[in-house]
SENU-73469 format. One record per residue (C-alpha): residue number from 0; residue in three letters; z, y, x. Coordinates in nm, 2 decimals. Each point is the difference from the previous one (the first is absolute). Example, Ala and Ser with C-alpha at 12.3 -4.5 7.8 and 13.67 -1.06 7.14 Angstrom:
residues 2
<node 0,ala,<0.78,-0.45,1.23>>,
<node 1,ser,<-0.07,0.34,0.14>>,
//
This chain:
residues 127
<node 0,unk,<-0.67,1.14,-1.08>>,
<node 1,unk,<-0.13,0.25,0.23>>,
<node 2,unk,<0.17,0.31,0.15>>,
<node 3,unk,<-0.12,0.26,0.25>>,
<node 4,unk,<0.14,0.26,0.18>>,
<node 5,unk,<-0.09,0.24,0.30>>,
<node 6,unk,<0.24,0.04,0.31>>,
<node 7,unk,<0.06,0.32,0.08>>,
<node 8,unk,<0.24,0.20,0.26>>,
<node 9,unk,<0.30,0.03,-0.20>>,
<node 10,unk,<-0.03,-0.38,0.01>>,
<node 11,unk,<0.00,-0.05,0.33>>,
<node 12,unk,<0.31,-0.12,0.26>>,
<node 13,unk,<0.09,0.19,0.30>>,
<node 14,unk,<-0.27,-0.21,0.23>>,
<node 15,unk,<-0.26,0.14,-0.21>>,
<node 16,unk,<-0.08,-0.31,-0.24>>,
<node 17,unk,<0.11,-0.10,-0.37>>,
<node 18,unk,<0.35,-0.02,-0.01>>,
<node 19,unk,<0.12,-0.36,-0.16>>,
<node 20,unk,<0.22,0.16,-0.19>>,
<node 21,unk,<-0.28,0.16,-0.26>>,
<node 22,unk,<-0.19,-0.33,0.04>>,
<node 23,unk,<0.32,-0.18,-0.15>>,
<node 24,unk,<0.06,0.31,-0.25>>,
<node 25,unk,<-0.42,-0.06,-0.14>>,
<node 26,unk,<0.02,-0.41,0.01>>,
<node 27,unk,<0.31,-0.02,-0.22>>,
<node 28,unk,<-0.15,0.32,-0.21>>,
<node 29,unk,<-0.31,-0.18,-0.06>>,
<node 30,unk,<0.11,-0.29,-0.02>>,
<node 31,unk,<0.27,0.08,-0.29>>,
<node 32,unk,<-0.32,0.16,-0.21>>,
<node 33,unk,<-0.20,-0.33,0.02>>,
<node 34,unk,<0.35,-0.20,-0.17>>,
<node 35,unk,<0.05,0.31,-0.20>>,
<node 36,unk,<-0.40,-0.01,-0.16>>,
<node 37,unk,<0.04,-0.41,-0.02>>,
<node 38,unk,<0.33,0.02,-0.22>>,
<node 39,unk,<-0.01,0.32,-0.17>>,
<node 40,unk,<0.32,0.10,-0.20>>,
<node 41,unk,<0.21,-0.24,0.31>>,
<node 42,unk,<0.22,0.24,0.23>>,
<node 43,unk,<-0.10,-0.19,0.33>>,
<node 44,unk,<0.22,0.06,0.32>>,
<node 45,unk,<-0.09,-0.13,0.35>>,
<node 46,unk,<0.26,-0.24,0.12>>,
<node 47,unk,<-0.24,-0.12,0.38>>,
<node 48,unk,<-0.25,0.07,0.23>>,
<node 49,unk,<-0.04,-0.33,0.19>>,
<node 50,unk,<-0.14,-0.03,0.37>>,
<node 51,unk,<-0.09,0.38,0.06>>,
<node 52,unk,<-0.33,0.01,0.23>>,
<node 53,unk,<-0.11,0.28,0.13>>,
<node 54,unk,<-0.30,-0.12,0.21>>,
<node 55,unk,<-0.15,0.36,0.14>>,
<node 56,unk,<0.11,0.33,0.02>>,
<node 57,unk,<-0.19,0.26,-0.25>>,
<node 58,unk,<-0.17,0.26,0.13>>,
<node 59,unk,<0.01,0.36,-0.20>>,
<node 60,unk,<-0.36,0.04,-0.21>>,
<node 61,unk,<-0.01,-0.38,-0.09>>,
<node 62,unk,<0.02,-0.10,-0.37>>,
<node 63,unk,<0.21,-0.27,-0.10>>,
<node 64,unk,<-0.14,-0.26,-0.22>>,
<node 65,unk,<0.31,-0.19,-0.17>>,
<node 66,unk,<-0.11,-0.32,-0.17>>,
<node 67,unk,<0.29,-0.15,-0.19>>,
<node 68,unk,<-0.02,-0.35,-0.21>>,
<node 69,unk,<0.21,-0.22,-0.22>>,
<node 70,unk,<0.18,-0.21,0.24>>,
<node 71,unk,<0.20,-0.24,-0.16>>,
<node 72,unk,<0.16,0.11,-0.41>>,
<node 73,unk,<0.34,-0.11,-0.07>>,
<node 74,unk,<0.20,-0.07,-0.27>>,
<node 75,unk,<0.18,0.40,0.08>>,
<node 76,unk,<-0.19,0.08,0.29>>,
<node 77,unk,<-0.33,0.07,0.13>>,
<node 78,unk,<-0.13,-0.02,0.37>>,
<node 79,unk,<-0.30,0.16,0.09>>,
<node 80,unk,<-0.19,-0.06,0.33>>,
<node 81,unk,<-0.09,0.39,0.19>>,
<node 82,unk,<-0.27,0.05,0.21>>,
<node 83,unk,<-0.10,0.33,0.19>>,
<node 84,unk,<-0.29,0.09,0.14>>,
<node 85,unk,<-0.09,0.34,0.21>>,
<node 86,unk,<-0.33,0.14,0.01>>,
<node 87,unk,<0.05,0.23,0.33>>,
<node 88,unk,<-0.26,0.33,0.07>>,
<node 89,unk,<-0.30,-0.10,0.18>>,
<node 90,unk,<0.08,-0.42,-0.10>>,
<node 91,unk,<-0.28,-0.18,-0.06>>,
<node 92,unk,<0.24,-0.28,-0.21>>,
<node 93,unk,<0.37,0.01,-0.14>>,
<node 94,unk,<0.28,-0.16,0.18>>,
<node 95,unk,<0.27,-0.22,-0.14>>,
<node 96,unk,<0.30,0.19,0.09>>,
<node 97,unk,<0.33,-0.13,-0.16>>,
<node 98,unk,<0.07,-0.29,-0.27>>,
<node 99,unk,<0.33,-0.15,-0.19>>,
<node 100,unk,<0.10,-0.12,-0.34>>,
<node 101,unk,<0.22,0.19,-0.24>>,
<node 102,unk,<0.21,-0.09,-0.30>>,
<node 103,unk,<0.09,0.17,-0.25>>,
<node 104,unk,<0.24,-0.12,-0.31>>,
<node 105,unk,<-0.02,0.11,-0.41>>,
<node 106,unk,<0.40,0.17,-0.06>>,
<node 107,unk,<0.15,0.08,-0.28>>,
<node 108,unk,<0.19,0.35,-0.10>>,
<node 109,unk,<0.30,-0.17,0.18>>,
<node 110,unk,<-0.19,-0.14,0.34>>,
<node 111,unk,<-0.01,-0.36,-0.09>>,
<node 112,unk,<-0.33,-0.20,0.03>>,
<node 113,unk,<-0.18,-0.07,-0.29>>,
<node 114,unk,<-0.30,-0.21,-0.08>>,
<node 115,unk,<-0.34,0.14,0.07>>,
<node 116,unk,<-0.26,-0.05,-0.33>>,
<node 117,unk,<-0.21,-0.26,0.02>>,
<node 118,unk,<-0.38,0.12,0.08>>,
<node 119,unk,<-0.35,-0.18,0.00>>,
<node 120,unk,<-0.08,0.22,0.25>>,
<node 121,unk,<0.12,0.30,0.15>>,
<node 122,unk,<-0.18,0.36,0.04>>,
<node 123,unk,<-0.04,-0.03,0.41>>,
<node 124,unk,<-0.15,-0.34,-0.02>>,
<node 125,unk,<-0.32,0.19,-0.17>>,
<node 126,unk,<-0.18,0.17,0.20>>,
//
């Protein structure tokens, strides 16, 4: 699935650029909508964000292109591989700008894991 958002002041660190912080905040966000539309009625929590990348710094103006995919699906838990993308003012051409993996796990009312349904295919894969 496909997410975008626009950087703006309130998001930015003390040197002036996106702070990672609110990068982290709309990965997992996003992220946890995708496992959220491909297992509807399933309360999904995030349980890792694996090797963390942040590959340029974010300048304020760009807008964020957030590309997030089915990963690997587990017999609880789904991974789904994250890819951002910043289209800066004046760019001719978007930049890859940070990249991990993130899982989340299907819980019961008490917190313990519980099988995922099984899905021919799931909503994000359609595009």
């Amino acid at each position: 699935m496909r997410n975008y958002v626009n950087v703006r002041t309130e998001h930015l660190n003390h040197h002036g650029y996106l702070f990672d912080g609110i990068l982290l905040k709309w990965v997992d966000e996003f992220a946890w909508m995708t496992a959220s539309l491909d297992f509807p009625h399933c309360t999904m929590v995030t349980v890792a964000m694996d090797d963390i990348e942040f590959k340029r710094r974010v300048k304020n103006g760009a807008i964020l292109r957030f590309d997030i995919k089915p990963f690997k699906i587990g017999n609880s838990s789904a991974t789904y591989k994250v890819e951002v993308f910043a289209d800066e003012p004046g760019a001719d051409c978007e930049i890859e700008v940070f990249a991990t993996k993130i899982t989340f796990v299907r819980i019961d009312e008490d917190g313990k894991a519980i099988p995922l349904p099984k899905k021919p295919k799931l909503r994000s894969e359609i595009e």
